[in-house]
mmCIF file of the N, C-alpha and C atoms, coordinates in Angstrom:
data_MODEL
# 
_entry.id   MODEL 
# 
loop_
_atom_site.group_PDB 
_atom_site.id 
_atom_site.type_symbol 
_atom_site.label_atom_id 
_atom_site.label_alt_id 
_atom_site.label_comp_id 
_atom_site.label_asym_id 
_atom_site.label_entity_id 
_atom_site.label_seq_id 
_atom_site.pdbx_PDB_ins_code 
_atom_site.Cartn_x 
_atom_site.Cartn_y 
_atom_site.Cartn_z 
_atom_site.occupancy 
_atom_site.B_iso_or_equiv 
_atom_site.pdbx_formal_charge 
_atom_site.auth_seq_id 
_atom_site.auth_comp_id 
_atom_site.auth_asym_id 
_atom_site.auth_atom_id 
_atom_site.pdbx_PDB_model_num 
ATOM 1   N N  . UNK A 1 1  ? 6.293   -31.381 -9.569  1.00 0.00 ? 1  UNK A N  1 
ATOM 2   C CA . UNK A 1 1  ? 6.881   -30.138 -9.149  1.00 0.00 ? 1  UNK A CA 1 
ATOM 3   C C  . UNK A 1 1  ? 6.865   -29.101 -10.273 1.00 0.00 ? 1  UNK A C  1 
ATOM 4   N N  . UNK A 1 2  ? 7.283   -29.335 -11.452 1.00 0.00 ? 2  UNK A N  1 
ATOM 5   C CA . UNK A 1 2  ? 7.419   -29.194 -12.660 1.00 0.00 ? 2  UNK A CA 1 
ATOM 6   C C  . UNK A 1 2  ? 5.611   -28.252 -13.149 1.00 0.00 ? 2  UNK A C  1 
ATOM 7   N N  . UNK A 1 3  ? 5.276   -29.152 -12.591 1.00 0.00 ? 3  UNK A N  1 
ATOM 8   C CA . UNK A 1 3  ? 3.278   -28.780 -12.963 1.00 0.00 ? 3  UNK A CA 1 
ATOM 9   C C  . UNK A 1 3  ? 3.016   -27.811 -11.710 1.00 0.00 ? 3  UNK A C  1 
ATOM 10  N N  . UNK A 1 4  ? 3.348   -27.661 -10.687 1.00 0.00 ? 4  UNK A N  1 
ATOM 11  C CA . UNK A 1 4  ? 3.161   -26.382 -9.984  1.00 0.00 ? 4  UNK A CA 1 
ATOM 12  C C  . UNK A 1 4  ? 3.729   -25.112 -10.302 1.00 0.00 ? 4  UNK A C  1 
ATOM 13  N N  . UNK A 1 5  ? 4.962   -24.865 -10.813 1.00 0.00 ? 5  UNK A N  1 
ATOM 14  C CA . UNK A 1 5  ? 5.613   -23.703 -11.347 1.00 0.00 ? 5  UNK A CA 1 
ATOM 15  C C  . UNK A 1 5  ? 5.047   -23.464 -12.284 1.00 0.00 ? 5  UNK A C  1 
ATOM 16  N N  . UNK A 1 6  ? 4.523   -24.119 -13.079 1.00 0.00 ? 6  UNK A N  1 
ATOM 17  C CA . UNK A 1 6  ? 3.671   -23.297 -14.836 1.00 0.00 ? 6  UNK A CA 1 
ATOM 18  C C  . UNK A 1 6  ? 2.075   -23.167 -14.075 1.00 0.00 ? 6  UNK A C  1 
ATOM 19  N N  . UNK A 1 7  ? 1.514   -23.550 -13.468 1.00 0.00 ? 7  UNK A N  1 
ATOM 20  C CA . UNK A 1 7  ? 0.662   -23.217 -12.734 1.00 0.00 ? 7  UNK A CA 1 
ATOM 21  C C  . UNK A 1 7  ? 0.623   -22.096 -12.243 1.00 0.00 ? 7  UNK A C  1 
ATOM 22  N N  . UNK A 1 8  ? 1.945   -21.579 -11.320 1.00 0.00 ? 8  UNK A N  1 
ATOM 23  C CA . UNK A 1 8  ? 1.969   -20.000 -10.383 1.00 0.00 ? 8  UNK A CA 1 
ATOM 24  C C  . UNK A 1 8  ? 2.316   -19.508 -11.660 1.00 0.00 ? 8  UNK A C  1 
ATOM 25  N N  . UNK A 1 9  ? 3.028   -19.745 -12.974 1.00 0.00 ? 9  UNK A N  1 
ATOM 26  C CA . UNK A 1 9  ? 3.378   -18.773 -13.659 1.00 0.00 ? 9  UNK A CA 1 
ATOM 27  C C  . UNK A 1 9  ? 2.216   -18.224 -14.812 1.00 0.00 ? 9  UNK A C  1 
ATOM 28  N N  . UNK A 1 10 ? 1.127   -19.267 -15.405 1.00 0.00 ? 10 UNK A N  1 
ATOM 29  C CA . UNK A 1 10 ? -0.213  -19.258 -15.198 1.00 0.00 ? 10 UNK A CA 1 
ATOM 30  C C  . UNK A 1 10 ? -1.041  -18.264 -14.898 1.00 0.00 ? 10 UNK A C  1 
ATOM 31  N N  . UNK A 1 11 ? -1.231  -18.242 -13.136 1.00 0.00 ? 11 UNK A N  1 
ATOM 32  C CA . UNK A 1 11 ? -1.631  -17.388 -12.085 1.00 0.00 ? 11 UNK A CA 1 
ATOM 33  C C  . UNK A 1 11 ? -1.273  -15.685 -12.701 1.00 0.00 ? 11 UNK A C  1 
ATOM 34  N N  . UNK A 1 12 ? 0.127   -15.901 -12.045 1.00 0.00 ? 12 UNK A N  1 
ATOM 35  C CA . UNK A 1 12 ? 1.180   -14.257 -12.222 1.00 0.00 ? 12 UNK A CA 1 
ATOM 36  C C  . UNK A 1 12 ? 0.777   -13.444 -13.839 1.00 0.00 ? 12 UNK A C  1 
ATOM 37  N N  . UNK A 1 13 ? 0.715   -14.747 -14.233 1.00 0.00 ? 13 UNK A N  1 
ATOM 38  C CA . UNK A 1 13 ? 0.726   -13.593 -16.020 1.00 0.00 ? 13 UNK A CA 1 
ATOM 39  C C  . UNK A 1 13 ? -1.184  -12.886 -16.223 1.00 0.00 ? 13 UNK A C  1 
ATOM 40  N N  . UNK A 1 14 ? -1.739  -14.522 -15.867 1.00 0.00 ? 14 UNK A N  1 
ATOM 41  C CA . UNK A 1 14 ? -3.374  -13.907 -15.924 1.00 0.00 ? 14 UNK A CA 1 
ATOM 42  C C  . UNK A 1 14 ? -3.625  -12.604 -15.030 1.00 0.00 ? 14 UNK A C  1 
ATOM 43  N N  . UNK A 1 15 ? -3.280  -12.441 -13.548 1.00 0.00 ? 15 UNK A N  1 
ATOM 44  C CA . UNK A 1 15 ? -3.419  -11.456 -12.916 1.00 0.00 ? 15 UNK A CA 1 
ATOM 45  C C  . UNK A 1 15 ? -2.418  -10.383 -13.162 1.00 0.00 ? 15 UNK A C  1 
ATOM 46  N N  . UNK A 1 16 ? -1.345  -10.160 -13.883 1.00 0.00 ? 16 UNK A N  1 
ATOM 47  C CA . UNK A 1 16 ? -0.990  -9.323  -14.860 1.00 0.00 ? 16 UNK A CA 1 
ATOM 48  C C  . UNK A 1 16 ? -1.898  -8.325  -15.969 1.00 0.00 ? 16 UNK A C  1 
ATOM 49  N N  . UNK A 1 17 ? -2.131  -9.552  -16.466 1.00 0.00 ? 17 UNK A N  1 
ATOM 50  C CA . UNK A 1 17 ? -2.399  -9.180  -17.590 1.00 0.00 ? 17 UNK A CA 1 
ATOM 51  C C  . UNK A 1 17 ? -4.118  -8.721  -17.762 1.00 0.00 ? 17 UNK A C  1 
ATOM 52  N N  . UNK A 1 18 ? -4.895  -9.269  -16.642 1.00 0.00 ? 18 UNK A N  1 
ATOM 53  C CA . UNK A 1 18 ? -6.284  -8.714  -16.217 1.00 0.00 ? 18 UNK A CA 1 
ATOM 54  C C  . UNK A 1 18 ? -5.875  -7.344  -15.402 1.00 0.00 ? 18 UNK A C  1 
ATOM 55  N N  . UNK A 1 19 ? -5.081  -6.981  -14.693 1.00 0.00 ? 19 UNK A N  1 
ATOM 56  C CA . UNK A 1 19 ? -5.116  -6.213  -13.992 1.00 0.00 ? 19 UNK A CA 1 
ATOM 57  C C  . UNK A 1 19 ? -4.266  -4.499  -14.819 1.00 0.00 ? 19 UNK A C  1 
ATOM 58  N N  . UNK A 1 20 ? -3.753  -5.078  -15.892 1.00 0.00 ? 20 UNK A N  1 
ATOM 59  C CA . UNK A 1 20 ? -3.252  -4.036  -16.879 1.00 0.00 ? 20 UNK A CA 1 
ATOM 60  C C  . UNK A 1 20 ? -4.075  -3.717  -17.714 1.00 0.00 ? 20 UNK A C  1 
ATOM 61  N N  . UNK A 1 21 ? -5.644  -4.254  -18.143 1.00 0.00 ? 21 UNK A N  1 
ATOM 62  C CA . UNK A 1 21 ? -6.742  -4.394  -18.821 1.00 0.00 ? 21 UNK A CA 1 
ATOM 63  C C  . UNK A 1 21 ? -7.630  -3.493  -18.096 1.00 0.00 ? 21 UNK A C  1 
ATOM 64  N N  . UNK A 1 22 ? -7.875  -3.468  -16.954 1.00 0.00 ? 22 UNK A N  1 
ATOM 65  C CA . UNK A 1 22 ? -8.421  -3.115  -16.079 1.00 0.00 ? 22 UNK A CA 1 
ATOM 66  C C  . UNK A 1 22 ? -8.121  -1.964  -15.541 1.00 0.00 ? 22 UNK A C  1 
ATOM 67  N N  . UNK A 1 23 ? -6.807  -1.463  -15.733 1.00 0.00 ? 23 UNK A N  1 
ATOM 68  C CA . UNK A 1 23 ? -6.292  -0.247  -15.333 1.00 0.00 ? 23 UNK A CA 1 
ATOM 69  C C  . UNK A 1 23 ? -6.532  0.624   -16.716 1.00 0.00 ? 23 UNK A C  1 
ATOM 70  N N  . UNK A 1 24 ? -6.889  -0.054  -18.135 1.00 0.00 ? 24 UNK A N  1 
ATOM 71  C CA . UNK A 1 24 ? -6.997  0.828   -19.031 1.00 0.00 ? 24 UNK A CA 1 
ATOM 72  C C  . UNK A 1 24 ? -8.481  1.157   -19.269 1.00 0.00 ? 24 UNK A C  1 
ATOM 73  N N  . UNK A 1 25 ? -9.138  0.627   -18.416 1.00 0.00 ? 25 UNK A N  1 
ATOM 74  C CA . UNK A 1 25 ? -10.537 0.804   -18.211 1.00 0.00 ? 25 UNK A CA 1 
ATOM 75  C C  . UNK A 1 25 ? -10.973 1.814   -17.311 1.00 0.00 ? 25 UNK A C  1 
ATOM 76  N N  . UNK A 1 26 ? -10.301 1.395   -16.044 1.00 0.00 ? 26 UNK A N  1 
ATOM 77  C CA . UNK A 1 26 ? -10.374 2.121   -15.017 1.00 0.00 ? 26 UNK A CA 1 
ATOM 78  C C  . UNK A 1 26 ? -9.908  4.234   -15.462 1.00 0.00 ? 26 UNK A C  1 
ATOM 79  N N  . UNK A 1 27 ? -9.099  4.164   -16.383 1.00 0.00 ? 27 UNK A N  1 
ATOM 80  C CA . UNK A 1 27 ? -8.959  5.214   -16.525 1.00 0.00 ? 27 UNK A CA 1 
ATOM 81  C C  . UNK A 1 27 ? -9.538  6.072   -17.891 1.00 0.00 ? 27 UNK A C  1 
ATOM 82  N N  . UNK A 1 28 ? -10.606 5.450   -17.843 1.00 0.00 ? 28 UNK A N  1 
ATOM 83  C CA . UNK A 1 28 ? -11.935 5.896   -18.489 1.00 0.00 ? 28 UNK A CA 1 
ATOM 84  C C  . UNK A 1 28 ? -12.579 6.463   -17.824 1.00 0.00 ? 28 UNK A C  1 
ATOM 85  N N  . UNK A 1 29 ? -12.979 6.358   -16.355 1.00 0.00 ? 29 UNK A N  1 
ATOM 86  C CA . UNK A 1 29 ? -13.504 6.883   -15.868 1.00 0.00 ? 29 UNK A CA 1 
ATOM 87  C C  . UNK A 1 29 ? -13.461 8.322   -15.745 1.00 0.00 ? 29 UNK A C  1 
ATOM 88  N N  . UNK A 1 30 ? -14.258 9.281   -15.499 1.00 0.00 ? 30 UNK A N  1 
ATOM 89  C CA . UNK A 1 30 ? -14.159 10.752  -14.976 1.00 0.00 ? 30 UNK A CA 1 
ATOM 90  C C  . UNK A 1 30 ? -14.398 11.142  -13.730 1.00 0.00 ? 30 UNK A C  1 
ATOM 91  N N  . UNK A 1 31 ? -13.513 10.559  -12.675 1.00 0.00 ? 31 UNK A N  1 
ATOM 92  C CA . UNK A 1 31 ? -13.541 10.441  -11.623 1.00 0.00 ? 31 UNK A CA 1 
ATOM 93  C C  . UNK A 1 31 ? -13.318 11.847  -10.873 1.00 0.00 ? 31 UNK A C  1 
ATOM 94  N N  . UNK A 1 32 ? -12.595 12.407  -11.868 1.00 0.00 ? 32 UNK A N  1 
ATOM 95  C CA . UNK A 1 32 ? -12.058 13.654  -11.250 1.00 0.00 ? 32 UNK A CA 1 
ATOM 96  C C  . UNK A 1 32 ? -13.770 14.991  -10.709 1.00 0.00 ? 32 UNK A C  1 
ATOM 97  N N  . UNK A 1 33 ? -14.642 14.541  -11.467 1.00 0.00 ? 33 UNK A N  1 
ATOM 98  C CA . UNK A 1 33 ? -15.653 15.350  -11.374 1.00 0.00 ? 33 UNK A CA 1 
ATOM 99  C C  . UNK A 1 33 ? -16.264 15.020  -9.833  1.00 0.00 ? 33 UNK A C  1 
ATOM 100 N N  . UNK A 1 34 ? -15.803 13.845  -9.300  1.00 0.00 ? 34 UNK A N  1 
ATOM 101 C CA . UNK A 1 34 ? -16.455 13.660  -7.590  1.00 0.00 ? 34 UNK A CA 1 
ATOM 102 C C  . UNK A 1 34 ? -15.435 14.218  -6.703  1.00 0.00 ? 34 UNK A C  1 
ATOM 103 N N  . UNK A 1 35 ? -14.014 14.561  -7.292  1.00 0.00 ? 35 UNK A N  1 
ATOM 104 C CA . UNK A 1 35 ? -12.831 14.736  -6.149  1.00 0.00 ? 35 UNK A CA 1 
ATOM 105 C C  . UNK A 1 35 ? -13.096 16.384  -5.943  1.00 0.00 ? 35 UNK A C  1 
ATOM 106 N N  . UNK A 1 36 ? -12.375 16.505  -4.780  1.00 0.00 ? 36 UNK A N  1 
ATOM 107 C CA . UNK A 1 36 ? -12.121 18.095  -4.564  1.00 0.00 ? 36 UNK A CA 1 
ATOM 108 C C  . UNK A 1 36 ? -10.712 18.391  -5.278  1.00 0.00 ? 36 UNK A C  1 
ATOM 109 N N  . UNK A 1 37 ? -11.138 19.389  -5.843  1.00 0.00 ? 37 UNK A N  1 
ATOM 110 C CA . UNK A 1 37 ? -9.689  20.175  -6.689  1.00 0.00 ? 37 UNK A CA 1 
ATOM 111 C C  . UNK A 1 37 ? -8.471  19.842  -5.712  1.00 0.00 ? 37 UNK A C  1 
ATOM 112 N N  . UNK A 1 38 ? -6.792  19.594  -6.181  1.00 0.00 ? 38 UNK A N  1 
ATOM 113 C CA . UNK A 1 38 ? -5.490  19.182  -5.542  1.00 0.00 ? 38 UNK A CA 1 
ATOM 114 C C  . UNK A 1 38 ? -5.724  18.040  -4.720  1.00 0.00 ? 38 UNK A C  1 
ATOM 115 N N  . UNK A 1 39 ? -6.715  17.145  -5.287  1.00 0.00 ? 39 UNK A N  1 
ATOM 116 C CA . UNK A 1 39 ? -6.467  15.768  -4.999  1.00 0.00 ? 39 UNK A CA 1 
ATOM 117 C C  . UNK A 1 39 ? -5.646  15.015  -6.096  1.00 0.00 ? 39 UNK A C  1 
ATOM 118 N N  . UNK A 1 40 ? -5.324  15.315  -7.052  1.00 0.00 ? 40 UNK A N  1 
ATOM 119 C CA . UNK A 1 40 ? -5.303  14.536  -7.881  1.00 0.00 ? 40 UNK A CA 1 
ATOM 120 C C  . UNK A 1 40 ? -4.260  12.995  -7.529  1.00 0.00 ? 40 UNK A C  1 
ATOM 121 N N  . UNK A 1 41 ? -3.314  13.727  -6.916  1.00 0.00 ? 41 UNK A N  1 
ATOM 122 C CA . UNK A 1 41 ? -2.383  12.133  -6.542  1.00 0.00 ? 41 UNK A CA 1 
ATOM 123 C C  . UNK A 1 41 ? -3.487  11.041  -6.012  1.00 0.00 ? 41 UNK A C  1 
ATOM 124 N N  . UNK A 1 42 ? -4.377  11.314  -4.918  1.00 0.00 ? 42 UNK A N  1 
ATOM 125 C CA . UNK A 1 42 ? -5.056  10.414  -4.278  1.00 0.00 ? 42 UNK A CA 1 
ATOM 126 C C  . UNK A 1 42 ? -6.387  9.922   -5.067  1.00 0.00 ? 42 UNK A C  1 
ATOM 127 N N  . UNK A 1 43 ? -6.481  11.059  -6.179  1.00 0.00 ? 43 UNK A N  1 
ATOM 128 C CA . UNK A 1 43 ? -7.400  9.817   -7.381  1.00 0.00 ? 43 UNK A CA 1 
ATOM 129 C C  . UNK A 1 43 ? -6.279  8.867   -8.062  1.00 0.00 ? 43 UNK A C  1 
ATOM 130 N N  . UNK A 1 44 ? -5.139  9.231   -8.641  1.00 0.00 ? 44 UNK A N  1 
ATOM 131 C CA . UNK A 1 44 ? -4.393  8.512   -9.157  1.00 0.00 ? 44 UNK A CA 1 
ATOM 132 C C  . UNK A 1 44 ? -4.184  6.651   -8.573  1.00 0.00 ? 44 UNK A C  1 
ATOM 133 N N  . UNK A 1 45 ? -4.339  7.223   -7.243  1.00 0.00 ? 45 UNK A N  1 
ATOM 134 C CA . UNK A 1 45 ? -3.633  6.139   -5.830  1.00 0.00 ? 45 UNK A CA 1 
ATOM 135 C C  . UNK A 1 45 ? -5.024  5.235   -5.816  1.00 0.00 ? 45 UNK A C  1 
ATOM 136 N N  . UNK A 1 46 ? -6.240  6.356   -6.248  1.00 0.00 ? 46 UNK A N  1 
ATOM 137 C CA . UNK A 1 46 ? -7.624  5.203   -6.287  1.00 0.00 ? 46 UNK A CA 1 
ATOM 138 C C  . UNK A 1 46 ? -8.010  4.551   -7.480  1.00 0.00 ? 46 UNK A C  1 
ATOM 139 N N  . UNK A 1 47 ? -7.566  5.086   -8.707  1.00 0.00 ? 47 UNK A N  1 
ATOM 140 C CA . UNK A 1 47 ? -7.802  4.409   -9.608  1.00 0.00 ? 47 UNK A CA 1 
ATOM 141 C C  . UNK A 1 47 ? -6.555  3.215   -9.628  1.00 0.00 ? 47 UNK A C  1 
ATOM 142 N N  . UNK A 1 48 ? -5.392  3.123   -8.945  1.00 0.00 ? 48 UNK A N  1 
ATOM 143 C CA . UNK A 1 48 ? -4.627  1.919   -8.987  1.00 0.00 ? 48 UNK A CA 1 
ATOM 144 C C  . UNK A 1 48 ? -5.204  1.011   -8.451  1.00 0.00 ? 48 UNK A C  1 
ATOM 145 N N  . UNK A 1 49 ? -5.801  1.041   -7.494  1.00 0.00 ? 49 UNK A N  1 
ATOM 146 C CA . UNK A 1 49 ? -6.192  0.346   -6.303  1.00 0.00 ? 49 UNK A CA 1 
ATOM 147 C C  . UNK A 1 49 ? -7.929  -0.566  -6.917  1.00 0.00 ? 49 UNK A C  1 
ATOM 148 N N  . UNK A 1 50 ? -8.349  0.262   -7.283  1.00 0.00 ? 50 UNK A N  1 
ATOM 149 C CA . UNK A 1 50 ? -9.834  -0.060  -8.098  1.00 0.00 ? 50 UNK A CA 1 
ATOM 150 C C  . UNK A 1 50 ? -9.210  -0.860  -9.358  1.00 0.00 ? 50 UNK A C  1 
ATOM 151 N N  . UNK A 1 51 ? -8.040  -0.706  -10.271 1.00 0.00 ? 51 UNK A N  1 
ATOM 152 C CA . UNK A 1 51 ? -7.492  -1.428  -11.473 1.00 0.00 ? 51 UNK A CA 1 
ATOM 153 C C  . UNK A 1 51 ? -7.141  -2.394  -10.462 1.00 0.00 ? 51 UNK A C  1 
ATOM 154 N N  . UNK A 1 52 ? -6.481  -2.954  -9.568  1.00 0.00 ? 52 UNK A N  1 
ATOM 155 C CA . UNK A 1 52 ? -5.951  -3.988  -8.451  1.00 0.00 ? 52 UNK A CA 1 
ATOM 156 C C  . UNK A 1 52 ? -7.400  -4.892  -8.381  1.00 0.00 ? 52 UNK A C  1 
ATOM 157 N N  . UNK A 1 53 ? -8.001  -4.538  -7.986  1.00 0.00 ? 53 UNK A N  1 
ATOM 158 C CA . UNK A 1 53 ? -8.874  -4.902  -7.224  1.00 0.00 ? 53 UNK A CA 1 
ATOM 159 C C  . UNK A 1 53 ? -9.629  -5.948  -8.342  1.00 0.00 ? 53 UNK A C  1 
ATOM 160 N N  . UNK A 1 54 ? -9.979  -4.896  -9.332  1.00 0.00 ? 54 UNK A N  1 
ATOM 161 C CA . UNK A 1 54 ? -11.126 -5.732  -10.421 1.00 0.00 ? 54 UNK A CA 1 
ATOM 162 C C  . UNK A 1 54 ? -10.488 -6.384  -10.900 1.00 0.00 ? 54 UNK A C  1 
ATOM 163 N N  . UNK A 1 55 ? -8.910  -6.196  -11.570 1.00 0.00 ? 55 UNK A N  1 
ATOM 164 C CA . UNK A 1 55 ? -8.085  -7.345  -12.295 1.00 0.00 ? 55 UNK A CA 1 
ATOM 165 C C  . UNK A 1 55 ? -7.873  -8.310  -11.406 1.00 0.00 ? 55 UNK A C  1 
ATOM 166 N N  . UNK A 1 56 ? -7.726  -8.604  -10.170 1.00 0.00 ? 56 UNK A N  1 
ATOM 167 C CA . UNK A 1 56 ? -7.542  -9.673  -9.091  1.00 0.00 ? 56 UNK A CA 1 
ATOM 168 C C  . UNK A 1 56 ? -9.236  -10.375 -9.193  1.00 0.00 ? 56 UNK A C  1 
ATOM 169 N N  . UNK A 1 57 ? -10.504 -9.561  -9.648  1.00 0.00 ? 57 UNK A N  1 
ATOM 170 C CA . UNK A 1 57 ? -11.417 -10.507 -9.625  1.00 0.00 ? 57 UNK A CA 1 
ATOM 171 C C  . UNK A 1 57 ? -12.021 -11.164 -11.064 1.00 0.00 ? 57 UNK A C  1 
ATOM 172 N N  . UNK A 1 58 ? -11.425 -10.021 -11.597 1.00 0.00 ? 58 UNK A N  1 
ATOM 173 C CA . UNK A 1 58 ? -11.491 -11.117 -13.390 1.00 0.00 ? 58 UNK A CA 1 
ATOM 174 C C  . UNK A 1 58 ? -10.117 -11.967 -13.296 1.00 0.00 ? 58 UNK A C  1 
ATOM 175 N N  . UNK A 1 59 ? -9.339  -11.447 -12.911 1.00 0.00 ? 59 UNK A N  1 
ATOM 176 C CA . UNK A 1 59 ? -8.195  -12.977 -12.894 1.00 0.00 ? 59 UNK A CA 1 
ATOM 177 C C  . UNK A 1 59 ? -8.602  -14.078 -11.955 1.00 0.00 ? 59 UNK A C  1 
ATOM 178 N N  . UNK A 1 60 ? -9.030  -14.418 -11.059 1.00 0.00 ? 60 UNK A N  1 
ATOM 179 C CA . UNK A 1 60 ? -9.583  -15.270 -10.653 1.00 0.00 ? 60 UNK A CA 1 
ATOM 180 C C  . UNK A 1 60 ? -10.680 -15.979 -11.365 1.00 0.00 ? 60 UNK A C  1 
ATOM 181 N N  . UNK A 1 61 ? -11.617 -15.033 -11.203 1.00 0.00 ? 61 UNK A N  1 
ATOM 182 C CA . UNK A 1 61 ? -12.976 -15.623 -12.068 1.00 0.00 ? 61 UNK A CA 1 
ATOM 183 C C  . UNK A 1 61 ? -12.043 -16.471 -13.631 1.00 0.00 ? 61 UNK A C  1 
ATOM 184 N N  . UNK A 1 62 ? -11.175 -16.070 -14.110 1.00 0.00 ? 62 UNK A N  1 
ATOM 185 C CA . UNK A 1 62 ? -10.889 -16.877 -15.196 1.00 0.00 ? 62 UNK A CA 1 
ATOM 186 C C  . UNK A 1 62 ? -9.895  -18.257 -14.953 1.00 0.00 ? 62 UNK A C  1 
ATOM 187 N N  . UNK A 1 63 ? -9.226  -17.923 -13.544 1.00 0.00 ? 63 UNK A N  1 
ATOM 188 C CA . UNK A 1 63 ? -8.550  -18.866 -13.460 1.00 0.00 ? 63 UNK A CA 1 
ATOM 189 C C  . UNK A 1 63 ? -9.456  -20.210 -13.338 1.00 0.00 ? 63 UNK A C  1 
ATOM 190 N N  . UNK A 1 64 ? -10.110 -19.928 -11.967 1.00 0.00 ? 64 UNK A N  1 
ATOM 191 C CA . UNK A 1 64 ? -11.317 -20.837 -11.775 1.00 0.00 ? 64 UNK A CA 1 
ATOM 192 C C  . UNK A 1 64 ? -12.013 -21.842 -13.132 1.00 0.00 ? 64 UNK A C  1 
ATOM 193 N N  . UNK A 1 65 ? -12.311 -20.212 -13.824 1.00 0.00 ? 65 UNK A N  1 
ATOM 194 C CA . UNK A 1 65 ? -13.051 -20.966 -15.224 1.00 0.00 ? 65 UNK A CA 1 
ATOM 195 C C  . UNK A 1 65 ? -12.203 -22.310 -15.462 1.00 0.00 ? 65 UNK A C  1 
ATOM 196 N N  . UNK A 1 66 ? -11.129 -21.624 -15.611 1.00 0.00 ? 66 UNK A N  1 
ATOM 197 C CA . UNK A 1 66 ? -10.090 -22.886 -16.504 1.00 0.00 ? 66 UNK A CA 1 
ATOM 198 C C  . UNK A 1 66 ? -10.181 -23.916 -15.677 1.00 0.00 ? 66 UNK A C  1 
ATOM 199 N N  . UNK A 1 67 ? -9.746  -23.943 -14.499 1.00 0.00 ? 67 UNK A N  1 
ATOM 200 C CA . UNK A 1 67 ? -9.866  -24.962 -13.219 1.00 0.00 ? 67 UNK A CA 1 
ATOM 201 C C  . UNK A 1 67 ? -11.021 -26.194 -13.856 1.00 0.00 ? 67 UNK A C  1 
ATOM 202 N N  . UNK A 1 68 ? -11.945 -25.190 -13.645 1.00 0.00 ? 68 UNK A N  1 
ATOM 203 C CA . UNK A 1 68 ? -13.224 -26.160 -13.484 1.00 0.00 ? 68 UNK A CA 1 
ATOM 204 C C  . UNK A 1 68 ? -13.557 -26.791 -14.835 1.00 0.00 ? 68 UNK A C  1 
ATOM 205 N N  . UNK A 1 69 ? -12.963 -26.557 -15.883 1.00 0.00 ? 69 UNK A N  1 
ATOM 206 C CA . UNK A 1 69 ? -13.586 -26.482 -17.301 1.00 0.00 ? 69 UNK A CA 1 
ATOM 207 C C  . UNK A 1 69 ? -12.181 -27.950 -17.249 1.00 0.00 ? 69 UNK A C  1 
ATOM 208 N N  . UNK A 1 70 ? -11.540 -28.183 -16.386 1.00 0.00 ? 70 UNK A N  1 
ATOM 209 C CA . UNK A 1 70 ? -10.463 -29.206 -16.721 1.00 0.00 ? 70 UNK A CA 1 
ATOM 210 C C  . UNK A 1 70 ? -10.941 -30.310 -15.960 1.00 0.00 ? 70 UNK A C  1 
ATOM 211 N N  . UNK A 1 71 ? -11.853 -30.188 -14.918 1.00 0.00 ? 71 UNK A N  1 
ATOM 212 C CA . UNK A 1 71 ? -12.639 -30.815 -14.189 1.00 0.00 ? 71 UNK A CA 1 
ATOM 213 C C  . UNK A 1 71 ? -13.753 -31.420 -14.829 1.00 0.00 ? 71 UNK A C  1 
ATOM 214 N N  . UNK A 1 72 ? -14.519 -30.984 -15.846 1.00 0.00 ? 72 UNK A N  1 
ATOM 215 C CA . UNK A 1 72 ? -15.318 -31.357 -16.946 1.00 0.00 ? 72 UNK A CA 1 
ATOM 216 C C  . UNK A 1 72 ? -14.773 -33.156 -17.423 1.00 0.00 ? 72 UNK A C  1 
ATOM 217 N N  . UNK A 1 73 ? -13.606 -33.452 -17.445 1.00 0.00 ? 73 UNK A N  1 
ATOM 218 C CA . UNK A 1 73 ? -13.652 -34.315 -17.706 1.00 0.00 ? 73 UNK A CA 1 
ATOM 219 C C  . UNK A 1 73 ? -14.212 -35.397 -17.294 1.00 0.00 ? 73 UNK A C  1 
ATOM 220 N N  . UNK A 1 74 ? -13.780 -35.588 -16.111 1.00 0.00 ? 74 UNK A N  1 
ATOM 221 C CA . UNK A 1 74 ? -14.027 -36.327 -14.716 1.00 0.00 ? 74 UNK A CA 1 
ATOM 222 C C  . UNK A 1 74 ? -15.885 -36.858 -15.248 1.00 0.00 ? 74 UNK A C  1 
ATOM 223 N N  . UNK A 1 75 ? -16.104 -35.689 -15.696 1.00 0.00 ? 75 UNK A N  1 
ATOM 224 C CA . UNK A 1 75 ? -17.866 -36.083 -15.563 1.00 0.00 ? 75 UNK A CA 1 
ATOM 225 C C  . UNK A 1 75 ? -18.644 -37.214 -16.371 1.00 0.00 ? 75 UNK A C  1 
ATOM 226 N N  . UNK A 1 76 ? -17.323 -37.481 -17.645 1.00 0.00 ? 76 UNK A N  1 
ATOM 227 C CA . UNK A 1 76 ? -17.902 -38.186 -18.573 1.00 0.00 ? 76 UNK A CA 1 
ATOM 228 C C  . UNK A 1 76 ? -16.948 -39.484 -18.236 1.00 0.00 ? 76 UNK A C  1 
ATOM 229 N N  . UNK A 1 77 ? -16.592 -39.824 -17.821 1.00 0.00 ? 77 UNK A N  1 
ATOM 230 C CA . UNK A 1 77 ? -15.415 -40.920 -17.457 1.00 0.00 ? 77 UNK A CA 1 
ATOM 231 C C  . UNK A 1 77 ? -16.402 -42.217 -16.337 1.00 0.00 ? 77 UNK A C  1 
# 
């Protein structure tokens, strides 16, 4: 039981912490040059959503990594 809670907590911090990485990336972009002038809230609302998105797929992709890289053992046994 004990090994499932550090697991979700694991999870929560990697997709945290990819997705706060990702939002400082994301706002590199110069997005504003494709919007029409007095959009700006709804670029704001797209660059959250695009930081969401990619940190949910580098946090995965790394969780996995780890997953499978613990699975490695199995192979030599």
């Amino acid at each position: 039981m004990k090994d499932l809670g550090i697991g979700a907590l694991i999870r929560i911090i990697t997709y945290l912490v990819t997705i706060a990485y990702s939002f400082k990336v994301v706002k590199c972009l110069a997005l504003e040059k494709f919007i029409r002038k007095g959009k700006t809230n709804e670029v704001k609302i797209l660059l959250i959503f695009i930081a969401i998105s990619l940190g949910y797929l580098v946090g995965q992709f790394l969780i996995n990594l780890m997953y499978y890289s613990m699975l490695l053992k199995w192979l030599f046994i």
